[in-house]
C-alpha positions as CSV (number, residue, x, y, z in Angstrom):
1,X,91.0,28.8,-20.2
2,X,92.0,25.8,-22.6
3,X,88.6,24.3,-23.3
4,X,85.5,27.0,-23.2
5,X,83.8,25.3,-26.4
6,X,83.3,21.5,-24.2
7,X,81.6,23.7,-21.2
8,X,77.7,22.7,-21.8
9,X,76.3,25.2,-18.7
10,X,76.5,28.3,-18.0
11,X,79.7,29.9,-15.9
12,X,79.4,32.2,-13.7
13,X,82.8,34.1,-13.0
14,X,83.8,36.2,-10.1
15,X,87.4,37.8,-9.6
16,X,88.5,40.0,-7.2
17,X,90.5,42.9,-8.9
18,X,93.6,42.8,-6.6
19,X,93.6,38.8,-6.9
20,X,97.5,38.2,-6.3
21,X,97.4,34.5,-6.9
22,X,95.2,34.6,-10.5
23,X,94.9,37.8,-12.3
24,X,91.8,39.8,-13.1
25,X,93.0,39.5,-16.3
26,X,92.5,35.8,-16.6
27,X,88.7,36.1,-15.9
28,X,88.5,38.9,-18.6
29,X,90.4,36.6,-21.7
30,X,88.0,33.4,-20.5
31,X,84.8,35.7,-20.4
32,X,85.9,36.9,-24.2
33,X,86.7,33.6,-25.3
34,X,83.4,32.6,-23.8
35,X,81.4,35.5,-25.5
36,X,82.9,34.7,-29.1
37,X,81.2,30.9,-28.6
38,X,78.2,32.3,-27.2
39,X,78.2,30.7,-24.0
40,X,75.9,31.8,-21.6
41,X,77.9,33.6,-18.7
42,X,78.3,36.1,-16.2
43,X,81.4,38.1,-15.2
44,X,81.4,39.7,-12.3
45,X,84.7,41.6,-11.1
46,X,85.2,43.2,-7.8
47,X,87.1,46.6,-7.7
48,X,89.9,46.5,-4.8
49,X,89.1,43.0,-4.0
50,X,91.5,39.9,-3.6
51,X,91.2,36.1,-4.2
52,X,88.2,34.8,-3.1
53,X,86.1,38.5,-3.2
54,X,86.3,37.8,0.3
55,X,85.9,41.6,1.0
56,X,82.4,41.2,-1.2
57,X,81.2,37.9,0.4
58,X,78.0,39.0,1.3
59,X,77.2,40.2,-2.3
60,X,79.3,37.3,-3.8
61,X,77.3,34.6,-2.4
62,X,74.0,36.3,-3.2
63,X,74.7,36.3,-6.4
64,X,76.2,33.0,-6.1
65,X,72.8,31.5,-4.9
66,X,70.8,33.9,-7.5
67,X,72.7,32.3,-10.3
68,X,72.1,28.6,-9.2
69,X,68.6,29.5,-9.0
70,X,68.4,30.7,-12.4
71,X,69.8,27.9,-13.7
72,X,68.7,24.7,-11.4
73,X,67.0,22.1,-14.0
């Protein structure tokens, strides 16, 4: 949240909706802070879902494993 301008890869960020620990909204103000560097990232948000999109996992880790395959070197 503090630093987004020293990240040098690309972020993928999922949040579960519901998260009671971190909220949603979090995710949203690091993906805008993100967008106005130009980062390269994703934001994924899960409707009705909690910390760890555990209700999603099968989707979550797809994408998960799609993303680090876009972006092994």
């Amino acid at each position: 949240m503090n630093w987004p301008e020293k990240l040098g890869v690309p972020v993928l960020i999922i949040h579960g909706e519901n998260d009671r620990e971190v909220p949603a909204s979090e995710a949203l103000t690091f993906a805008k802070k993100l967008a106005a560097l130009r980062k390269p990232y994703e934001l994924i948000v899960y409707e009705g879902d909690g910390h760890e999109a555990a209700r999603n996992r099968h989707d979550r880790d797809s994408k998960i494993a799609a993303w680090f395959n876009r972006y092994k070197h």
